[in-house]
C-alpha positions, 0 to 999 in steps of 0.5 A, spaced: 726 153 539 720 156 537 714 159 542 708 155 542 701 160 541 702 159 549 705 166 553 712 167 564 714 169 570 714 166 570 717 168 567 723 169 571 729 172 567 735 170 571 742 170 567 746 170 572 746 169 580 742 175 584 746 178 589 741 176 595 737 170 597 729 171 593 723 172 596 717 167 596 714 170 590 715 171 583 723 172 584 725 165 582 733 162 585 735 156 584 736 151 591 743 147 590 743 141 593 750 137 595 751 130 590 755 125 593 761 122 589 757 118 585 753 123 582 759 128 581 757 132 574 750 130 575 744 133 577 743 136 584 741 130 589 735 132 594 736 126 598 743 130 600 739 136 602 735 135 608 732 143 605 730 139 599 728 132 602 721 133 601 718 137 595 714 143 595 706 142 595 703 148 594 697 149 601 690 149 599 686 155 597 680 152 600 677 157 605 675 151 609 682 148 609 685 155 612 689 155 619 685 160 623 689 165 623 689 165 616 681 166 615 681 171 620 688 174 615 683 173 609 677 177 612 680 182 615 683 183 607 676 183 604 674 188 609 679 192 608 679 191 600 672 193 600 672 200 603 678 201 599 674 200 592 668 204 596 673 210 598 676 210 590 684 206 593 686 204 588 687 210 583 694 214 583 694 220 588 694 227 586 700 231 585 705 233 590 703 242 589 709 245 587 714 249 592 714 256 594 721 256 591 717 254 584 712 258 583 712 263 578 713 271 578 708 274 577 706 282 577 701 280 583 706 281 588 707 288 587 699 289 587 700 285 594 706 290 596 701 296 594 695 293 597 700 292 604 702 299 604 695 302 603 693 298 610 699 300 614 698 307 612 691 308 615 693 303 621 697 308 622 692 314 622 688 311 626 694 310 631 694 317 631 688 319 632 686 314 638 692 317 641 689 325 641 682 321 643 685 319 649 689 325 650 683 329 651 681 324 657 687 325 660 690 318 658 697 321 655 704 319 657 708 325 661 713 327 656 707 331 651 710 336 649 709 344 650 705 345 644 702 338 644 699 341 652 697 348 648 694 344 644 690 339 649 686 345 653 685 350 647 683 347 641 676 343 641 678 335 640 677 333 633 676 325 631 678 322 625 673 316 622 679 311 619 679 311 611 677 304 609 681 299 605 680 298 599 682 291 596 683 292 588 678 289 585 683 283 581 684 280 589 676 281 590 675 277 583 680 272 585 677 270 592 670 269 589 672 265 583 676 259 589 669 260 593 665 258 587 671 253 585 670 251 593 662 249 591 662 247 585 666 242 588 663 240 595 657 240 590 659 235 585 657 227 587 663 223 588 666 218 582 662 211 583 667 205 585 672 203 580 671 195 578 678 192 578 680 186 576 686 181 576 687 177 571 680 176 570 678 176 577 674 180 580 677 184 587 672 186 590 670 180 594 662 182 594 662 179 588 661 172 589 667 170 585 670 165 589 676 166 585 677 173 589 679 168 594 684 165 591 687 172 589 687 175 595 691 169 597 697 169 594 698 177 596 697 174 603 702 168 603 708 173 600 707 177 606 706 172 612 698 174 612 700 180 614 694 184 612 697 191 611 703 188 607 699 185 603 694 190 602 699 195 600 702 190 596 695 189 592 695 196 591 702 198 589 700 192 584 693 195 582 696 201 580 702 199 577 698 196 572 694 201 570 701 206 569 704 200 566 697 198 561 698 191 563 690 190 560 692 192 554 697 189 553 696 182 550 692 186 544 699 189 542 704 186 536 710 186 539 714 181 534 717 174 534 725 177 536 725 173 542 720 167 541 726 162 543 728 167 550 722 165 553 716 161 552 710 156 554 711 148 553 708 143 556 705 141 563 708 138 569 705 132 571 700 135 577 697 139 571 701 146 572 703 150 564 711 151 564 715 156 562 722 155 559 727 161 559 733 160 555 738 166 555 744 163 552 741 165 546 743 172 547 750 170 546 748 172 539 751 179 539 746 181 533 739 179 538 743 182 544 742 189 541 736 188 538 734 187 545 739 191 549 742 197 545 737 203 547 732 205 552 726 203 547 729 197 545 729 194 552 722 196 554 720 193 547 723 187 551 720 188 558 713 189 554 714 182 551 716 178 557 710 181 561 706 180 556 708 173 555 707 171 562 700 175 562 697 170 556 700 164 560 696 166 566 690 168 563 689 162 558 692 157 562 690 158 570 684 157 573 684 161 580 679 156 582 680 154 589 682 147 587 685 148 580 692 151 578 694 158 579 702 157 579 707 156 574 713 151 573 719 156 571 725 152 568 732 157 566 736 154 561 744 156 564 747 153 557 752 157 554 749 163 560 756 165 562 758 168 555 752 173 558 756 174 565 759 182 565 753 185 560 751 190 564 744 192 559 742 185 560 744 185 568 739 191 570 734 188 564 734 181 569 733 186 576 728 190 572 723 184 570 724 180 577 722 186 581 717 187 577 715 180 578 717 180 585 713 186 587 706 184 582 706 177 581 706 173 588 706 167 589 706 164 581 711 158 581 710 152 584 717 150 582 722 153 579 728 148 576 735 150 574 738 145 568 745 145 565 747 149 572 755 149 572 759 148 577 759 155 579 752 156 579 751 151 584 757 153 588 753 160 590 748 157 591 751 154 597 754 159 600 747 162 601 743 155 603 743 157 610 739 163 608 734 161 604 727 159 608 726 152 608 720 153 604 723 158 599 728 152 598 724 147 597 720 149 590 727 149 587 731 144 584 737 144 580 741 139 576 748 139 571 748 137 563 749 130 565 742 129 569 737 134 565 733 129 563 733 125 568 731 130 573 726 133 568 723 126 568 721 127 575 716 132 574 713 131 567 712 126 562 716 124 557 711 127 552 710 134 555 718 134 555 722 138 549 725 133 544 732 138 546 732 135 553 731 128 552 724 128 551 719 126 546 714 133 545 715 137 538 712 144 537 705 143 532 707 136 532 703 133 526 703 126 529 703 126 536 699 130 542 701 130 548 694 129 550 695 121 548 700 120 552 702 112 551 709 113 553 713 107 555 719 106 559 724 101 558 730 100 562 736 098 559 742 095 563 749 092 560 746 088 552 741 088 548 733 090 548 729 087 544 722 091 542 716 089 538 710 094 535 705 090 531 704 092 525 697 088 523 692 094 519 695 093 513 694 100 507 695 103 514 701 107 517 705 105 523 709 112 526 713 110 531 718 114 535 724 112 539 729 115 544 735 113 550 736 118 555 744 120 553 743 115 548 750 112 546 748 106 544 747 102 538 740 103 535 736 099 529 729 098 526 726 093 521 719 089 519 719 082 520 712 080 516 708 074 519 709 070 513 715 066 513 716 066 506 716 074 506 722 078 506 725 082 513 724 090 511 730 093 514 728 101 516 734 103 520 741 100 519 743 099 526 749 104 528 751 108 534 748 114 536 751 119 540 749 122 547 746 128 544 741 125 538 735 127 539 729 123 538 728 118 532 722 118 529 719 113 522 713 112 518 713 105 515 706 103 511 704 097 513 703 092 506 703 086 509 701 084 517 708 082 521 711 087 526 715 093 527 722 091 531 727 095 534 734 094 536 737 097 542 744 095 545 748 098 551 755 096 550 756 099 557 755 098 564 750 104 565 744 104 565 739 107 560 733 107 560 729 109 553 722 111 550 718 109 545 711 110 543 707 109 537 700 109 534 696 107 526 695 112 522 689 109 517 688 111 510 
């Protein structure tokens, strides 16, 4: 499916099983939840799961609604951020100086040596000289020498001034050029505070910005309100996209290759944007190498996935304490398994979710696992004691038999993709999801009658119809109001099979009367269908 104009997450990459539990931030693992018999080959059962008997609900990002431990967490952090912008943090530290051992050689040295010898050499003198001073004070060791004592009572005693160092004039140039480095920089006023932003949202809580908060909060809550994890988190995170050029990122052309791994669509039913991620799509040996043949091409493709979650957060959350500033993650594990043992697509995944993990805290609100096979969700349980109840309760998974039927749980019909049952189409020229007028019927064993009037006659009555995992007989026709009139037949009633996608008409309306559809259900299983419709004037 092509991406919408819309950006990740979260943008989660994630083929495969990870190798440990996931932490609660951008790293996404799916929560498995043991099905009863009934529901074997279908979608994972939350009521089976105590972890998962109650949905994850995001805490409020209202100051006022904060524990008191978790106010005096967020006002230590301000402080602690603020001194930070004041003393220049949040830029990269100098370079570690080189080693002795990695200096290079130079002539210097032997200037050095030089130099050395010279003051030795006059110590030296100096020594001696000293030694015949105190001589004729009577201060000599006892085993002088005859001719030293000859010497002591006949001669005068002659003093040496000690000959002056003299420091090659390169040495003196030197010293005096790090001296006028040294004032030049004790001299020069510091740089001002750097202003720093995290997806538009200011830092620095002395701005005023209330969405500073809500930022700060997500830092806080990765880390436990620890205030020194989190700040250093922050940090790490500020630096890590200034190395990266995450602020320019959005600016750069990096093609369309990979518009159906990963892309925007639609919303859940509490208003969060969703990301889709589809990664059986990399069984096609020529997209695989495209994105994973060189080193080049999988920064190309690191870029692209951080940039389309960065135009996800920015056009699509708030920050405001009482908005959305969390997405719902969705991986598609269709055809996934072809991917298993490809090394270059397993150290891409670990690199994103580290990336993710490490820079993006606290950005799913739910993270959905579809097509999960039974493997899939057999790992999963092993890990289940591990895994903070929390954490575990923002994912869900469900097997290729219960996709729609779990999608449905938390998003509308219109705002799911026609390839999962539901009824939204990219760049639909019809219908928006912002109508809505999506009706629900359900259909047990028989058959299910459905009327649309069709009454504004030059109109167009575009009509839309699906069953969840249809296999069933449909069909559609036009009953004028007039008994003399002739019935239309649009669809010629026929069985659809399971994997049908949506059925769409556009009947003019040339005489008043009614559109009829025909659903029956030659089997025990229930059904339920979809249908919305809207009159199209001329």
């Amino acid at each position: 499916m092509a991406a919408t104009t819309e950006a990740a997450p979260v943008p989660v990459l994630v083929p495969v099983p990870p190798e440990a539990p996931a932490t609660e931030s951008v790293k996404a693992e799916a929560e498995p939840v043991k099905t009863s018999d009934a529901e074997a080959g279908g979608s994972v059962a939350e009521e089976n799961n105590p972890q998962l008997a109650s949905s994850f609900k995001e805490e409020s990002n209202f100051v006022s609604d904060l524990k008191e431990s978790e106010k005096k967490a967020l006002q230590e952090l301000r402080v602690r951020i603020e001194e930070a912008l004041k003393n220049n943090e949040f830029v990269e530290p100098p370079p570690a100086p080189p080693k002795p051992e990695e200096l290079p050689q130079s002539t210097e040295g032997d200037k050095t040596e030089g130099v050395k010898e010279v003051v030795e050499a006059e110590e030296e003198k100096k020594t001696i000289t000293e030694t015949e001073v105190k001589a004729e004070a009577g201060d000599v060791s006892q085993d002088k020498t005859p001719v030293e004592e000859s010497k002591s009572t006949t001669e005068a005693p002659v003093t040496e001034t000690p000959l002056p160092v003299e420091t090659p004039a390169v040495a003196e140039g030197e010293v005096l050029a790090a001296e006028t480095a040294a004032e030049v920089t004790e001299a020069a006023p510091p740089p001002p505070p750097e202003d720093i932003y995290l997806w538009g949202v200011p830092l620095a809580p002395g701005k005023g910005d209330e969405r500073t908060d809500v930022v700060l909060l997500k830092f806080l809550r990765a880390r436990d309100f620890k205030v020194s994890d989190a700040f250093t988190m922050l940090k790490n995170a500020v630096l890590w996209r200034k190395r990266f050029g995450v602020d320019g990122i959005l600016e750069e052309d990096l093609g369309n290759d990979w518009d159906g791994v990963a892309y925007m669509h639609g919303y859940d039913k509490e208003g969060h944007p969703v990301c889709y991620n589809v990664y059986g799509v990399f069984q096609d040996n020529e997209l695989y190498q495209k994105t994973f043949g060189d080193e080049t091409k999988r920064q190309k493709f690191l870029r692209w996935r951080i940039q389309l979650l960065e135009k996800g957060i920015q056009q699509q959350l708030s920050f405001s304490p009482g908005g959305i500033s969390s997405m719902v993650q969705i991986t598609d594990l269709k055809n996934s398994a072809s991917t298993l043992g490809k090394k270059e697509l397993k150290q891409a995944a670990d690199q994103i979710l580290t990336l993710l993990q490490d820079n993006y805290p606290e950005f799913v609100a739910k993270k959905i696992f579809i097509n999960a096979s039974w493997w899939y969700l057999a790992y999963y349980t092993m890990i289940t004691p591990f895994v903070s109840p929390r954490t575990s309760s923002k994912f869900v998974a469900a097997r290729p038999a219960k996709v729609s039927d779990t999608l449905f749980k938390y998003f509308s019909p219109e705002h799911v993709p026609v390839q999962y049952g539901g009824l939204s189409r990219v760049n639909d020229p019809d219908f928006s999801a912002a109508e809505g007028g999506v009706s629900e019927l359900i259909l047990k064993a028989g058959k299910q009658i459905i009327e649309i009037p069709a009454t504004e006659v030059g109109s167009a009555l575009v009509y839309e119809v699906t069953v969840v995992g249809w296999d069933v007989s449909y069909g559609a026709e036009f009953v004028p109001s007039a008994e003399a009139s002739y019935t239309v037949i649009i669809h010629k009633r026929k069985k659809f099979p399971p994997t049908e996608e949506p059925v769409r008409h556009s009947f003019k309306i040339g005489e008043p009367g009614k559109v009829v559809l025909t659903v029956e259900n030659n089997s025990s299983k229930r059904k339920k269908i979809l249908y919305r419709s809207k009159v199209i004037s001329a």
